[in-house]
N, CA, C and O of each residue as an XYZ file, in Angstrom:
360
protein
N       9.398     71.832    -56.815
C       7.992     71.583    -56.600
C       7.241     72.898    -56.394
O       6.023     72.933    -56.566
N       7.961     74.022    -56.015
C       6.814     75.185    -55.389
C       6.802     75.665    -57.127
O       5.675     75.865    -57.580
N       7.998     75.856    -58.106
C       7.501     76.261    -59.350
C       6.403     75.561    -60.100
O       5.502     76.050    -60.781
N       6.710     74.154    -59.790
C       5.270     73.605    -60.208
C       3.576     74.098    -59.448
O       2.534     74.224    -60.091
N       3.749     74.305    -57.925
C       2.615     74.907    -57.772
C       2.213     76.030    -57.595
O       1.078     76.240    -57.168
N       3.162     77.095    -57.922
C       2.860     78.197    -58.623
C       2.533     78.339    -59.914
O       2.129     79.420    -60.341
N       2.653     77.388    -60.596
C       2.117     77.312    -62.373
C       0.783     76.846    -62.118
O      -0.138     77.562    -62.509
N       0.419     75.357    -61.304
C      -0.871     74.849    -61.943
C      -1.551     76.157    -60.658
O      -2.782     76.111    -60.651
N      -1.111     76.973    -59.892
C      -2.221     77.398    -58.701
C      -2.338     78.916    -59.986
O      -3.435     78.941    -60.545
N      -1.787     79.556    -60.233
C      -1.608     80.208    -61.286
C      -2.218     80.266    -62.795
O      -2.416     81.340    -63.364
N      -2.551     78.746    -63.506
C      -2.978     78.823    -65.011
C      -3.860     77.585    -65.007
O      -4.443     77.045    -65.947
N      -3.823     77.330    -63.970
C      -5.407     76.371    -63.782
C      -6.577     77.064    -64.262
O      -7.202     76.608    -65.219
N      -6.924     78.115    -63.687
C      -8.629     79.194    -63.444
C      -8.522     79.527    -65.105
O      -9.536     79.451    -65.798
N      -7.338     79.866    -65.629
C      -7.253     80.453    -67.224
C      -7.196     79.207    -68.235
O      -7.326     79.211    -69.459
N      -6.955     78.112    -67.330
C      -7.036     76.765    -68.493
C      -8.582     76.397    -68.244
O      -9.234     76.201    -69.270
N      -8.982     76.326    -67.509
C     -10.737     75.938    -67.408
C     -11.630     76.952    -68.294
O     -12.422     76.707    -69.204
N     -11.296     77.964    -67.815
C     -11.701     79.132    -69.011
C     -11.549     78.952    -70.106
O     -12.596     78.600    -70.650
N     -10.500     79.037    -70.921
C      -9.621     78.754    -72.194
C     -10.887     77.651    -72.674
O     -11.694     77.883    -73.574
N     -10.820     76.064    -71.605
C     -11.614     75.308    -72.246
C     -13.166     75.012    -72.587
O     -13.736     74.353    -73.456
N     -13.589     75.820    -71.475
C     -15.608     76.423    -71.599
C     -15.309     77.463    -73.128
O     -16.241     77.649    -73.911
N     -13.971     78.043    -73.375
C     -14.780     78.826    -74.368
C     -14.983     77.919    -75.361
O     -16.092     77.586    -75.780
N     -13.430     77.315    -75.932
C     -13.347     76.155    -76.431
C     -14.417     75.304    -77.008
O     -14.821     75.138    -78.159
N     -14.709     74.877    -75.995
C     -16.372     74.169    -76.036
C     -17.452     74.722    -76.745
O     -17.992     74.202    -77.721
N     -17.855     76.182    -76.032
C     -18.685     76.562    -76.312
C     -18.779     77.422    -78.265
O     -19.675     77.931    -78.939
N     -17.492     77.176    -78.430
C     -17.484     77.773    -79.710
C     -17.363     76.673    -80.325
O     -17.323     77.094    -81.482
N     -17.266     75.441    -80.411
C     -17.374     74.301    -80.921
C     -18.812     73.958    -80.981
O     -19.147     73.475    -82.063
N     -19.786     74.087    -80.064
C     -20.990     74.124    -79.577
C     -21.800     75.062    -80.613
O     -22.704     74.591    -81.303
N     -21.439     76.350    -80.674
C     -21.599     77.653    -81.573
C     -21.963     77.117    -83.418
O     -22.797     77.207    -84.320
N     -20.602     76.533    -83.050
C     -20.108     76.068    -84.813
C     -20.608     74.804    -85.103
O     -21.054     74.766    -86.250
N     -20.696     73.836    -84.543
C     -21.562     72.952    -85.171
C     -23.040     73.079    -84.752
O     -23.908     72.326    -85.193
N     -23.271     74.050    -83.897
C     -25.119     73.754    -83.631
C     -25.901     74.736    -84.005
O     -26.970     74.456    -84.547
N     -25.527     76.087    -83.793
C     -25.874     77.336    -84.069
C     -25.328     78.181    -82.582
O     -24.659     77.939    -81.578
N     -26.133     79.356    -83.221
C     -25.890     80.473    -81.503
C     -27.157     80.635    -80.483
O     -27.343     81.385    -79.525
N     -27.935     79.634    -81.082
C     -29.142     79.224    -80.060
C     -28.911     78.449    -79.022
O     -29.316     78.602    -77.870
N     -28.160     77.495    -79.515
C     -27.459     76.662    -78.365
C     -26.512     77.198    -77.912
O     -26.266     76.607    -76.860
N     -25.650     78.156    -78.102
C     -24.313     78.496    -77.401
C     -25.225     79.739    -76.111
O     -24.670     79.834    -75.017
N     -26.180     80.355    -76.275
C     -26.412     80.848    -75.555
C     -27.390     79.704    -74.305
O     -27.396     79.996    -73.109
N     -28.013     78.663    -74.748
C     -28.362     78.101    -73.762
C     -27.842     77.265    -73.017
O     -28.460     76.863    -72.031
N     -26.545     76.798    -73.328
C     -25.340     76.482    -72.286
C     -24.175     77.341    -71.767
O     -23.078     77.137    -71.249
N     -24.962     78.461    -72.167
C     -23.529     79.213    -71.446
C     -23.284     79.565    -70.056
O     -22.282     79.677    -69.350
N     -25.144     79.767    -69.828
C     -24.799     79.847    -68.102
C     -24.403     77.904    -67.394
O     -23.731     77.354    -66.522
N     -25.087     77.659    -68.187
C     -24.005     76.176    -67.305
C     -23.020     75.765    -66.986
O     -22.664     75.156    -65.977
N     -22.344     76.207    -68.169
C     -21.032     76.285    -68.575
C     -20.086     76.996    -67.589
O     -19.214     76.487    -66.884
N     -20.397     78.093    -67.680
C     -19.851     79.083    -66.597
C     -20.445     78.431    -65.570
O     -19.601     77.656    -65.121
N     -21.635     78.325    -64.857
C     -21.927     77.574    -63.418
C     -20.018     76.873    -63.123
O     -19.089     77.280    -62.426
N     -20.189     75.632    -64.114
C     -19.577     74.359    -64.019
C     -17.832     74.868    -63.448
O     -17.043     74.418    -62.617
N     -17.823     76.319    -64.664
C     -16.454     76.243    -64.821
C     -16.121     77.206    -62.993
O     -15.154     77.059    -62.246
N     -16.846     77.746    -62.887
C     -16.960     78.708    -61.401
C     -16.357     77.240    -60.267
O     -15.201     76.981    -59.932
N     -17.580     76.552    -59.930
C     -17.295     76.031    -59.426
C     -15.905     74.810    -59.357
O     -15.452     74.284    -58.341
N     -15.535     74.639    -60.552
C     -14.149     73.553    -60.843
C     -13.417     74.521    -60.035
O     -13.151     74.108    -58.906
N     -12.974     75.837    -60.347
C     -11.873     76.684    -60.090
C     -12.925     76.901    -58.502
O     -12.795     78.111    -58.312
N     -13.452     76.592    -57.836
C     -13.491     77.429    -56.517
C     -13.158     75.560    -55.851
O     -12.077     75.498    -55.265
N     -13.526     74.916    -55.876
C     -13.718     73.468    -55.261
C     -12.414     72.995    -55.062
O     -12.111     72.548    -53.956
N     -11.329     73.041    -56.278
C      -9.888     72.633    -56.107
C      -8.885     73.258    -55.683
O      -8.512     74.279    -56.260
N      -8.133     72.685    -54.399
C      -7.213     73.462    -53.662
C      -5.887     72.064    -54.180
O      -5.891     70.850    -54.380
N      -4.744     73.390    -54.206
C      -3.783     72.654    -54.386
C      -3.184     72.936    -53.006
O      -3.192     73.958    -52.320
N      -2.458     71.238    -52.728
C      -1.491     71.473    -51.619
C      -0.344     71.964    -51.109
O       0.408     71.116    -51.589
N       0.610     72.929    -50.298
C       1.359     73.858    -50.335
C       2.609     72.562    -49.912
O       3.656     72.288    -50.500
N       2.024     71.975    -48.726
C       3.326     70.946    -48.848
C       3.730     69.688    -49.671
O       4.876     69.239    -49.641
N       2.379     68.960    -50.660
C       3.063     67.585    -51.317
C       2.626     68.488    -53.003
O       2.946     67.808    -53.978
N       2.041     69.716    -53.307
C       1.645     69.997    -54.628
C       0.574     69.402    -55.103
O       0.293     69.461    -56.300
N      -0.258     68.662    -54.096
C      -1.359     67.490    -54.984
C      -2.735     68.202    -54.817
O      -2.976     68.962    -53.879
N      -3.652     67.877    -55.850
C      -4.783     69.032    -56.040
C      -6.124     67.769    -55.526
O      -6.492     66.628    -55.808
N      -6.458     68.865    -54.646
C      -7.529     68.342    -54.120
C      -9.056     68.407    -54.191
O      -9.196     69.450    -54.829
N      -9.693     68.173    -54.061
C     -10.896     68.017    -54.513
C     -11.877     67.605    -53.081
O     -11.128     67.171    -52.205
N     -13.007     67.628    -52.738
C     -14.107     67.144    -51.770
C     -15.082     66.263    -52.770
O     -15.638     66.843    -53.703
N     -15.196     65.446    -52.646
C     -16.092     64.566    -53.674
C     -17.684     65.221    -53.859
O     -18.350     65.478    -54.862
N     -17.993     65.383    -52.142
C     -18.897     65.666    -52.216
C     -19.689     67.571    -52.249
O     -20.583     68.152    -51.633
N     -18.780     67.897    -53.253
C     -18.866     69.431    -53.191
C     -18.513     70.692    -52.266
O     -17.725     71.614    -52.478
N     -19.573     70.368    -50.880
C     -19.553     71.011    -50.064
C     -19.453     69.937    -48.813
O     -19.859     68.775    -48.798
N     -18.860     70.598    -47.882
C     -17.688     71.138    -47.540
C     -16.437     71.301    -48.623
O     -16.130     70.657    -49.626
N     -15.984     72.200    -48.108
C     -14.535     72.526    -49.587
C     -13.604     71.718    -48.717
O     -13.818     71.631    -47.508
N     -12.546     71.107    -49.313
C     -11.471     70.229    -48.909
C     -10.785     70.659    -47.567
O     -10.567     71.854    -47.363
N     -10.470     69.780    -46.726
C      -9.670     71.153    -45.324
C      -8.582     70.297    -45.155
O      -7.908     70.481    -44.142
N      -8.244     69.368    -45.947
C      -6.911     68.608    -44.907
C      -6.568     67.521    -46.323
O      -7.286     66.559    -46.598
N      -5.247     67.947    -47.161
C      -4.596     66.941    -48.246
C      -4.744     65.487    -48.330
O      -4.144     64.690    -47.608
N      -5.666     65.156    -49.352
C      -6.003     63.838    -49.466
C      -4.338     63.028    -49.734
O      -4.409     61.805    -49.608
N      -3.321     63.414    -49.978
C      -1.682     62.647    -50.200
C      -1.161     62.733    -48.754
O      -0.994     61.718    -48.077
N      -0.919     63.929    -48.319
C      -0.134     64.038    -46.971
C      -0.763     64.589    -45.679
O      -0.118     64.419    -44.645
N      -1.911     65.211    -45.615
C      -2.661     65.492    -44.740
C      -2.567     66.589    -44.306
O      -3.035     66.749    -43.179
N      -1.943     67.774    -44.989
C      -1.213     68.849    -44.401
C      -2.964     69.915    -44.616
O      -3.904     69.845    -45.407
N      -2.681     70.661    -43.615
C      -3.656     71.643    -43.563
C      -3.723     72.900    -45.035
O      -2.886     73.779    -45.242
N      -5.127     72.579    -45.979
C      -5.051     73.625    -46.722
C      -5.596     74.771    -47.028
O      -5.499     75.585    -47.947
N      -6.407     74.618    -45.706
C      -6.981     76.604    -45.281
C      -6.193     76.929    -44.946
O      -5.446     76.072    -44.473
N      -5.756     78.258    -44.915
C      -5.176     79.138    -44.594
C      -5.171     79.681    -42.823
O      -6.129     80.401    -42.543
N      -4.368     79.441    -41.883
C      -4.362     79.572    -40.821
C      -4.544     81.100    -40.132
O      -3.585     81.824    -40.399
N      -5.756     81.845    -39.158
C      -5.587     82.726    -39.302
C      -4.461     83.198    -38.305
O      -3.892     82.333    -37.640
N      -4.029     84.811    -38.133
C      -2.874     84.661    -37.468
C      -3.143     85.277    -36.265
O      -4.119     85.912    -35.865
N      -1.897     84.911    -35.672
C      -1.761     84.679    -34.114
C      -1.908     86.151    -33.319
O      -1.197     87.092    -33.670
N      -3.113     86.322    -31.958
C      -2.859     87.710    -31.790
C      -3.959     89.033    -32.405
O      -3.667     90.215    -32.219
């Protein structure tokens, strides 16, 4: 399980990427480059925030989410385990 969440904590941020470009060159190619420039800051907005909002969990691996944006997630919607980072002792 930790190789699994070292892969998705790892190639998540580069798969969201990968897929805004994706998009946006699909966007490019069938519409023109008038439109690729006027969704690009959205795009990026969207993709910023996917990769800052989802925390994966260190003890069950399950990726979490806050429905409602803000606040960012603090406690595993599967097992409940704490997923801020604790500061240290001292």
């Amino acid at each position: 399980m930790l190789r699994q969440l070292r892969s998705h904590t790892l190639f998540r941020p580069f798969g969201h990427i990968i897929l805004a470009a994706v998009f946006l060159t699909c966007v490019g190619f069938f519409s023109g480059a008038r439109n690729v420039l006027f969704l690009a800051l959205p795009i990026a907005l969207i993709t910023f925030l996917n990769i800052w909002t989802w925390k994966n969990c260190k003890a069950c691996g399950a990726m979490n989410r806050n429905p409602y944006m803000f606040p960012l997630a603090r406690f595993c919607s599967k097992c409940g385990a704490n997923l801020s980072p604790s500061p240290p002792d001292g």
